[in-house]
PyMOL Python script that loads the backbone (N, CA, C, O; Angstrom):
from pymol import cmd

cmd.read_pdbstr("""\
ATOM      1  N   UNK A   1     135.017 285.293 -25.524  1.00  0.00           N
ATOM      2  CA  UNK A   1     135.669 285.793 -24.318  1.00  0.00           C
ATOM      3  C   UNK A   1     136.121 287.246 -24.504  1.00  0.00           C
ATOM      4  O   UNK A   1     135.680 288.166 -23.815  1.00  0.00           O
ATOM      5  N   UNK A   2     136.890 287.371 -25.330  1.00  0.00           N
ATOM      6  CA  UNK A   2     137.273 288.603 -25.871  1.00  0.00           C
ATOM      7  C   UNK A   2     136.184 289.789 -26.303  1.00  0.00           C
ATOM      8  O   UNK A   2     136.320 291.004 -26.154  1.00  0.00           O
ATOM      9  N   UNK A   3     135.104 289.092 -26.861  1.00  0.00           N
ATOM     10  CA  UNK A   3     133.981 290.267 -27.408  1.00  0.00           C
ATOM     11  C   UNK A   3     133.244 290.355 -25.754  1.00  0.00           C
ATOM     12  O   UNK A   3     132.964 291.477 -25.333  1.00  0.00           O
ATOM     13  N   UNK A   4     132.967 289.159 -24.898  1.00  0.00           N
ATOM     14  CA  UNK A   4     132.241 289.894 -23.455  1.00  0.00           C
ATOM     15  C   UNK A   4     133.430 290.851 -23.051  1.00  0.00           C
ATOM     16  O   UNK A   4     132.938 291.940 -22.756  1.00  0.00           O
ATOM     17  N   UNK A   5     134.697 290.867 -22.934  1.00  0.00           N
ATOM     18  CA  UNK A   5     135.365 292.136 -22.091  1.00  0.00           C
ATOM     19  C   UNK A   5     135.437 293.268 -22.952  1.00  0.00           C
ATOM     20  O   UNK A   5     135.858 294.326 -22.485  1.00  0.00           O
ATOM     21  N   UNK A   6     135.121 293.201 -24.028  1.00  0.00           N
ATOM     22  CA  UNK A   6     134.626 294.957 -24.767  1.00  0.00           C
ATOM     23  C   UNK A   6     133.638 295.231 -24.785  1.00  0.00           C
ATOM     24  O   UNK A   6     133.244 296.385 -24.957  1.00  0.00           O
ATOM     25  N   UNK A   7     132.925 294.234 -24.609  1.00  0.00           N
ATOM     26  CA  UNK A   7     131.659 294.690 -23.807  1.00  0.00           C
ATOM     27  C   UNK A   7     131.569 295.503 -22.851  1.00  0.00           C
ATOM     28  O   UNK A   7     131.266 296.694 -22.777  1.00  0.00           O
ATOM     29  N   UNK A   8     132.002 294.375 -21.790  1.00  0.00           N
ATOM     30  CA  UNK A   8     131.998 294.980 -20.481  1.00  0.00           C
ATOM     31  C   UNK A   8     132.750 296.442 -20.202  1.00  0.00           C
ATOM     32  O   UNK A   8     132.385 297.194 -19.299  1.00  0.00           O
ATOM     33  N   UNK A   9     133.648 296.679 -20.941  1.00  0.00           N
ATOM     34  CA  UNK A   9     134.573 297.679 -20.688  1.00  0.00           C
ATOM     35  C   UNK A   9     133.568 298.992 -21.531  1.00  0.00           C
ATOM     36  O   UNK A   9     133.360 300.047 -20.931  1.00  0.00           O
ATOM     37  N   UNK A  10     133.263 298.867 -22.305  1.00  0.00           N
ATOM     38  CA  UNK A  10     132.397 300.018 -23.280  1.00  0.00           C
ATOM     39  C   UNK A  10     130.766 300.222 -21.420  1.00  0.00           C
ATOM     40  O   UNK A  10     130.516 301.206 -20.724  1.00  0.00           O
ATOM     41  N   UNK A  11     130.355 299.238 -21.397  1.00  0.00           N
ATOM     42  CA  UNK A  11     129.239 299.350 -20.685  1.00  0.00           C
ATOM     43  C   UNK A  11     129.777 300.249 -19.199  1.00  0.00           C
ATOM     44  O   UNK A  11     129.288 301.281 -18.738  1.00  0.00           O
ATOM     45  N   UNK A  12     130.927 299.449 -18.691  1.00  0.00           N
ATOM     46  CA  UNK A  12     131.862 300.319 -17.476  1.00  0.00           C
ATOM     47  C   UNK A  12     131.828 301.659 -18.060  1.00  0.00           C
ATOM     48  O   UNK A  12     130.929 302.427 -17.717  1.00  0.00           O
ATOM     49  N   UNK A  13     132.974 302.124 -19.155  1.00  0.00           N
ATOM     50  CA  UNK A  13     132.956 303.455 -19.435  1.00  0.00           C
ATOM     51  C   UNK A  13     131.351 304.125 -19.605  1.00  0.00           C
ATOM     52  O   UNK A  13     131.385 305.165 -18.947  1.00  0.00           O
ATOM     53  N   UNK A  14     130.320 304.007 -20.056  1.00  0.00           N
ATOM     54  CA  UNK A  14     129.184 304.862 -20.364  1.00  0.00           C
ATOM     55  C   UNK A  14     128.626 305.020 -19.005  1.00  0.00           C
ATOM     56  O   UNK A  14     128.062 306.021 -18.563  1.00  0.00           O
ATOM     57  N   UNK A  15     128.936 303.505 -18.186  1.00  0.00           N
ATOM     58  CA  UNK A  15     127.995 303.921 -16.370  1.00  0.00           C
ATOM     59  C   UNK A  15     129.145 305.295 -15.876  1.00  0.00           C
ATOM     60  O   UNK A  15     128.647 306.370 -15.542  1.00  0.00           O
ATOM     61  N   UNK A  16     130.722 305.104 -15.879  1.00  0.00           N
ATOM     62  CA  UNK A  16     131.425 306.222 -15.765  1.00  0.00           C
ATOM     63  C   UNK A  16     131.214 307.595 -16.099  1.00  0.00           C
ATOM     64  O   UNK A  16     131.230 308.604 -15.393  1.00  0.00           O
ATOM     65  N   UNK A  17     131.032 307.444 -17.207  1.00  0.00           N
ATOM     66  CA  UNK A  17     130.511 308.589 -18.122  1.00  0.00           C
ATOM     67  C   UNK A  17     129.402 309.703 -17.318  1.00  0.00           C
ATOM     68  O   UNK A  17     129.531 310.916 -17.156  1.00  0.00           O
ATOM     69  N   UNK A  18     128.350 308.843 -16.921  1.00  0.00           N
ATOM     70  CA  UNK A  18     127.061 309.307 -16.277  1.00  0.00           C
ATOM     71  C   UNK A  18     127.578 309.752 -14.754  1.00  0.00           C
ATOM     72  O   UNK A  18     126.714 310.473 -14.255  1.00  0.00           O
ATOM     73  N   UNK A  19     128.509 309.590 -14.015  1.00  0.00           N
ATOM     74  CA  UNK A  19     129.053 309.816 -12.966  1.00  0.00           C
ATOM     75  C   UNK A  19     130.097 311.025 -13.034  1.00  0.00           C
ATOM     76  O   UNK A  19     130.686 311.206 -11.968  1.00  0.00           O
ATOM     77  N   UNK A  20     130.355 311.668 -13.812  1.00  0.00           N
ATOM     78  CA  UNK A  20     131.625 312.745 -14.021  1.00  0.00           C
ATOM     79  C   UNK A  20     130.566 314.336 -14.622  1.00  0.00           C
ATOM     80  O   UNK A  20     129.654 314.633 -15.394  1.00  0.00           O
ATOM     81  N   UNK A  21     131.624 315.023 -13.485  1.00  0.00           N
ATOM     82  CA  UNK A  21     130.631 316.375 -13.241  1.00  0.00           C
ATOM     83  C   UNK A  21     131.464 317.016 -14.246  1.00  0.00           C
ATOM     84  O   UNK A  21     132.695 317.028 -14.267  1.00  0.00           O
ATOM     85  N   UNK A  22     130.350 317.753 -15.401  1.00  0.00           N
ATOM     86  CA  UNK A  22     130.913 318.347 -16.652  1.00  0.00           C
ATOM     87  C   UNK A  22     130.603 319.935 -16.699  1.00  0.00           C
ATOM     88  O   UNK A  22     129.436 320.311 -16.596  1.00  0.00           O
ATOM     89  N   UNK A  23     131.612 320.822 -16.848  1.00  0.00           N
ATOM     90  CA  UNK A  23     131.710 321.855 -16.740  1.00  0.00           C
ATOM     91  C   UNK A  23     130.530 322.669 -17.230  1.00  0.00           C
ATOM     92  O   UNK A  23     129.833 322.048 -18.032  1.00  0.00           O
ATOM     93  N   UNK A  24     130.078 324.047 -16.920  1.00  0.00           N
ATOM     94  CA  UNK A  24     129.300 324.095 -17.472  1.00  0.00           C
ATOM     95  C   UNK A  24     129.730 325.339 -18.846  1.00  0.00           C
ATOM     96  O   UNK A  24     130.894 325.460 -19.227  1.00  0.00           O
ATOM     97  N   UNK A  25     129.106 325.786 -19.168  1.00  0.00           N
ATOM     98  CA  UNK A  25     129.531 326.568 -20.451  1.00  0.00           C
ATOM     99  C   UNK A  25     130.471 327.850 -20.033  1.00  0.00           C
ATOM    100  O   UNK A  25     131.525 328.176 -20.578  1.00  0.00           O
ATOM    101  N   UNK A  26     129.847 328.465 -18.973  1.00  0.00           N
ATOM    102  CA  UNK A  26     130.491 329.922 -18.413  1.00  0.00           C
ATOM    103  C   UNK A  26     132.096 328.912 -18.039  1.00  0.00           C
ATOM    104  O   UNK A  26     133.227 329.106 -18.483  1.00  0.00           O
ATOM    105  N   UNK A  27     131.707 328.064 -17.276  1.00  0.00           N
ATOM    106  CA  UNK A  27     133.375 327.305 -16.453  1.00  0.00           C
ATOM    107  C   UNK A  27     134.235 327.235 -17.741  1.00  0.00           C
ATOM    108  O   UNK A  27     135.285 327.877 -17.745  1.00  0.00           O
ATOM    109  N   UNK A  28     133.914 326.572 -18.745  1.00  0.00           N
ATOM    110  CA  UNK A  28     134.567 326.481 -19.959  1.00  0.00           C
ATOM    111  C   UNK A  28     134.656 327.099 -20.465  1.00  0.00           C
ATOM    112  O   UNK A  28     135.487 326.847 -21.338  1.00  0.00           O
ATOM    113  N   UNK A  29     133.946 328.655 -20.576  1.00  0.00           N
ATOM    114  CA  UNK A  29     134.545 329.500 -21.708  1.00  0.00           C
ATOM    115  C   UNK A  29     135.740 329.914 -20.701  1.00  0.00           C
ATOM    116  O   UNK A  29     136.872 329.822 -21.176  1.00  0.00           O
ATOM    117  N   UNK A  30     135.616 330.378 -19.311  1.00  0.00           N
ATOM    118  CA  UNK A  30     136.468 331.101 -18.095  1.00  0.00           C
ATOM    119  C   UNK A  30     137.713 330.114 -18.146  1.00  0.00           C
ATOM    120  O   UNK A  30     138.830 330.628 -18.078  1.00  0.00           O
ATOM    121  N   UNK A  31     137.605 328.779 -18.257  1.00  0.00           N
ATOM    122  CA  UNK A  31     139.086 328.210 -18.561  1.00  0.00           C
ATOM    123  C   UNK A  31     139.557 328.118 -19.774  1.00  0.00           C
ATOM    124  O   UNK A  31     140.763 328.004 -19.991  1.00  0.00           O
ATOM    125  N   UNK A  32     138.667 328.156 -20.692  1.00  0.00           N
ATOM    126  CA  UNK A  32     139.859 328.464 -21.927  1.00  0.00           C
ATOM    127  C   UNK A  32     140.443 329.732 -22.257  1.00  0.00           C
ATOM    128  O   UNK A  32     141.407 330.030 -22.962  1.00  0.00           O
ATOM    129  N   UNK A  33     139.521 330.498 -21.488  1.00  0.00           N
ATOM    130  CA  UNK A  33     140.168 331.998 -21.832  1.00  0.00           C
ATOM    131  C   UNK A  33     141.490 332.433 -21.389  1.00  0.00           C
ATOM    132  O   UNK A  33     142.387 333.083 -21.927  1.00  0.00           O
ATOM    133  N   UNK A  34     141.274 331.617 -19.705  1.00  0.00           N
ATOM    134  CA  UNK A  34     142.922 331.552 -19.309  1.00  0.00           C
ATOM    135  C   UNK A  34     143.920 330.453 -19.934  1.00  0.00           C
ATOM    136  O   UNK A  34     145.132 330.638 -19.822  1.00  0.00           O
ATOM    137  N   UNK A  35     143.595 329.702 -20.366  1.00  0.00           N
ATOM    138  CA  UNK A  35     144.868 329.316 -20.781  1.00  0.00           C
ATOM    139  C   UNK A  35     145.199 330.106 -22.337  1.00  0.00           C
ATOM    140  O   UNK A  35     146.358 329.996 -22.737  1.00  0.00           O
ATOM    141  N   UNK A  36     144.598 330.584 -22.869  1.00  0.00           N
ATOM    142  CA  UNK A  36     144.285 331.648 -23.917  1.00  0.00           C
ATOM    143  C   UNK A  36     145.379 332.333 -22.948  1.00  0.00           C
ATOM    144  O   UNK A  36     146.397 331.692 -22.688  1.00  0.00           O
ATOM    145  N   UNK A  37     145.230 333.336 -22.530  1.00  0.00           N
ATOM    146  CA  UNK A  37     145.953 334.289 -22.024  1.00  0.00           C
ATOM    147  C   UNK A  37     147.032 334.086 -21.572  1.00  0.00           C
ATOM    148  O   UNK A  37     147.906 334.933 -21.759  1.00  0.00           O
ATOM    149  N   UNK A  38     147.363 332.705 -20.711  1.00  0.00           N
ATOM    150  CA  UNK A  38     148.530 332.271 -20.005  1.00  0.00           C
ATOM    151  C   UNK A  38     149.679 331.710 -21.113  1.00  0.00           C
ATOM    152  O   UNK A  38     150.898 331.615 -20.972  1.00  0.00           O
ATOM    153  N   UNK A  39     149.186 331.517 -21.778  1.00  0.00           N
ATOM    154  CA  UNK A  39     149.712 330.318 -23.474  1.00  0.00           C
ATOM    155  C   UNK A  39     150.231 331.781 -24.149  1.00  0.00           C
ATOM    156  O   UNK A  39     151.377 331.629 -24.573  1.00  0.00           O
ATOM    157  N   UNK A  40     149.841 332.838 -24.321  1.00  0.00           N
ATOM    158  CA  UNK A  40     150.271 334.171 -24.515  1.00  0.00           C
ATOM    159  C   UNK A  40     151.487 334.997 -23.716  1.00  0.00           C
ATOM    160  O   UNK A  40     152.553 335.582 -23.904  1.00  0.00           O
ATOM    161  N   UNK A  41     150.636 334.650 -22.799  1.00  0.00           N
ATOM    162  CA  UNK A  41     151.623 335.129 -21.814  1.00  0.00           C
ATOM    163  C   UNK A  41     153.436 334.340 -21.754  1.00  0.00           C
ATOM    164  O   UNK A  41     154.432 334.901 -22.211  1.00  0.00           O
ATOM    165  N   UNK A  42     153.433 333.882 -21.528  1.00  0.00           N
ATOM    166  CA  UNK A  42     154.555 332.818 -21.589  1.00  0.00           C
ATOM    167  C   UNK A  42     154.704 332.494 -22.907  1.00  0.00           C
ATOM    168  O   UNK A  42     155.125 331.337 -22.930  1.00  0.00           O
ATOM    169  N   UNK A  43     154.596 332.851 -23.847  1.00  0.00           N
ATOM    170  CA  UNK A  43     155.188 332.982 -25.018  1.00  0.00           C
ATOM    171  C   UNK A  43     155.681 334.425 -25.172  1.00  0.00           C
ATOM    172  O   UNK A  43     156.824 334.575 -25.603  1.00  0.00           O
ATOM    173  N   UNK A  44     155.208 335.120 -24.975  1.00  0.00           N
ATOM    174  CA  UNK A  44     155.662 336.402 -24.778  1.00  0.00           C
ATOM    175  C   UNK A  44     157.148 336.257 -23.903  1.00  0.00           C
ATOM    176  O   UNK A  44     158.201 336.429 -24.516  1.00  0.00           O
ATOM    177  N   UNK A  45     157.158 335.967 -22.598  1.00  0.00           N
ATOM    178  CA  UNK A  45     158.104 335.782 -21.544  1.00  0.00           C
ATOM    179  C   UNK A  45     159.442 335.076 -22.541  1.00  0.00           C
ATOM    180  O   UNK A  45     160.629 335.386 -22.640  1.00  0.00           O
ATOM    181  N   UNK A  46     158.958 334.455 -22.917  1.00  0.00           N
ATOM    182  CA  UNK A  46     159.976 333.251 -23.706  1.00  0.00           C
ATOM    183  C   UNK A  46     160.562 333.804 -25.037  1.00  0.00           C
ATOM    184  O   UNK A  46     161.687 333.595 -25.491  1.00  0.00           O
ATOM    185  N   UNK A  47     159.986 334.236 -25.341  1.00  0.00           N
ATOM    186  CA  UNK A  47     160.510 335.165 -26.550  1.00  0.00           C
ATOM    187  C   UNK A  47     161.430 335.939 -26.908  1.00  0.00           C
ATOM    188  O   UNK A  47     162.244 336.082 -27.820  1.00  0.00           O
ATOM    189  N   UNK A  48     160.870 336.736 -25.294  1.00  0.00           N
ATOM    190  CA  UNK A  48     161.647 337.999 -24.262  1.00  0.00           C
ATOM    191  C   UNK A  48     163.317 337.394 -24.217  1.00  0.00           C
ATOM    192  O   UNK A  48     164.367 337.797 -24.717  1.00  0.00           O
ATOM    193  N   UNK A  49     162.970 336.296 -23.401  1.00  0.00           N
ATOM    194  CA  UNK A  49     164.103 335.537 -22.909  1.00  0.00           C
ATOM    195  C   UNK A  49     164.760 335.204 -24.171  1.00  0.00           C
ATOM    196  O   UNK A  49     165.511 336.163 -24.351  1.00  0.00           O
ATOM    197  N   UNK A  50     164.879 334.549 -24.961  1.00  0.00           N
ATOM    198  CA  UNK A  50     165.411 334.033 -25.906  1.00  0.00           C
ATOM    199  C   UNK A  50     166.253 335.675 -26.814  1.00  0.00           C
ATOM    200  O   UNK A  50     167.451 335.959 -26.822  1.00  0.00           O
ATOM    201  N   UNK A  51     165.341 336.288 -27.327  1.00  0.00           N
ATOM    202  CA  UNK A  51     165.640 337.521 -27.431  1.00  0.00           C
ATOM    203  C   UNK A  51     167.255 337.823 -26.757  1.00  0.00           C
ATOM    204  O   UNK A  51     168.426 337.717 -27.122  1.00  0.00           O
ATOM    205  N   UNK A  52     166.635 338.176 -25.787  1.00  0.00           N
ATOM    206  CA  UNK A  52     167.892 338.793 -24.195  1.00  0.00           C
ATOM    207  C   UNK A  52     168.978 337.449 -24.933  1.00  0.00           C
ATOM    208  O   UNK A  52     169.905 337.860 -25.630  1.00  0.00           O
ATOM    209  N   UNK A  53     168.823 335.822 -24.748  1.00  0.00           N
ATOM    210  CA  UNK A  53     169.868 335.464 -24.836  1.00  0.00           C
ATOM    211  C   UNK A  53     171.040 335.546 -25.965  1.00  0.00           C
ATOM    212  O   UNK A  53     172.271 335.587 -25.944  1.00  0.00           O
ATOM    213  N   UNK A  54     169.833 335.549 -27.148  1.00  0.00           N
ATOM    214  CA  UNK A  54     170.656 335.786 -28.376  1.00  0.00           C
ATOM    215  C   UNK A  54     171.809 337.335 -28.359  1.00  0.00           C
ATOM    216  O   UNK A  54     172.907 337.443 -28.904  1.00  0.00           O
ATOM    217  N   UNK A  55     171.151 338.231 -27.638  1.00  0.00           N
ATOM    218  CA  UNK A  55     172.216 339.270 -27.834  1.00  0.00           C
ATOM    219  C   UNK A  55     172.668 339.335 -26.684  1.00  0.00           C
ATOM    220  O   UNK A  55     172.681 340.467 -26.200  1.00  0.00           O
ATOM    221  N   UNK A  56     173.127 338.343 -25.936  1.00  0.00           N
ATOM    222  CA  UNK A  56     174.149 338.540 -24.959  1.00  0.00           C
ATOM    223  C   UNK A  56     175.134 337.599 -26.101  1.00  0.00           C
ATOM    224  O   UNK A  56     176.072 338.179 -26.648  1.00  0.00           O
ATOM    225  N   UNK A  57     174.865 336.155 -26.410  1.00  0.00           N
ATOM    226  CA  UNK A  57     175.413 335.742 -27.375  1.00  0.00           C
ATOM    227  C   UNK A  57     176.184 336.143 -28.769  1.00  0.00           C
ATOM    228  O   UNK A  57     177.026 335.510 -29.406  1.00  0.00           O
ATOM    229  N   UNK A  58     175.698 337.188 -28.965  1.00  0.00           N
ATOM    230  CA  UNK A  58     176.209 337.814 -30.005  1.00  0.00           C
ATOM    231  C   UNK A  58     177.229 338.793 -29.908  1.00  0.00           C
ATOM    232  O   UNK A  58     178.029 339.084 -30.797  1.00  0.00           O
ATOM    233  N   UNK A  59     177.119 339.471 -28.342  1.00  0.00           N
ATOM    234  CA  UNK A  59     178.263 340.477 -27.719  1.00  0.00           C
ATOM    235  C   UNK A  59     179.220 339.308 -27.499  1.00  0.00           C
ATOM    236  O   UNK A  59     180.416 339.578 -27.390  1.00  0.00           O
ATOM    237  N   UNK A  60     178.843 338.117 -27.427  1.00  0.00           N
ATOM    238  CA  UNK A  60     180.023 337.421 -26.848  1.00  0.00           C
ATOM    239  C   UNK A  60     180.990 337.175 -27.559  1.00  0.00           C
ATOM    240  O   UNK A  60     182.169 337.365 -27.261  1.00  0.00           O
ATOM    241  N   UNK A  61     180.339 336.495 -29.087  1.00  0.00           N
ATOM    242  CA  UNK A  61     180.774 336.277 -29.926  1.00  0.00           C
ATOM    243  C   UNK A  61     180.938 337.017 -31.106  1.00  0.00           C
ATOM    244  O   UNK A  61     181.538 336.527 -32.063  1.00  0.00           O
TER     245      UNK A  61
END
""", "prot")
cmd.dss("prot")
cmd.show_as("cartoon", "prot")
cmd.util.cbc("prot")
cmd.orient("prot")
């Protein structure tokens, strides 16, 4: 009973599989590049920020 529903479930996922539209190489390099850049970006921002807070913190104290 148990080995037909891993069956069935492996056979479901591979018909799935064949149904899902996969990026093509240009789409994938163009989205990793942005999150490359954005993942930069906002670390930068955050840094900034943290920065700024520590020396307001430090005038405070």
């Amino acid at each position: 009973m148990k080995f037909e529903k891993i069956t069935r479930f492996f056979r479901d996922v591979r018909s799935e599989m064949k149904c899902v539209s996969w990026p093509t190489k240009t789409d994938l390099k163009e989205g990793t590049l942005v999150v490359i850049i954005m993942s930069a970006i906002v670390a930068i921002f955050l840094s900034l920020v943290d920065f700024g807070f520590t020396k307001i913190v430090e005038l405070i104290f």
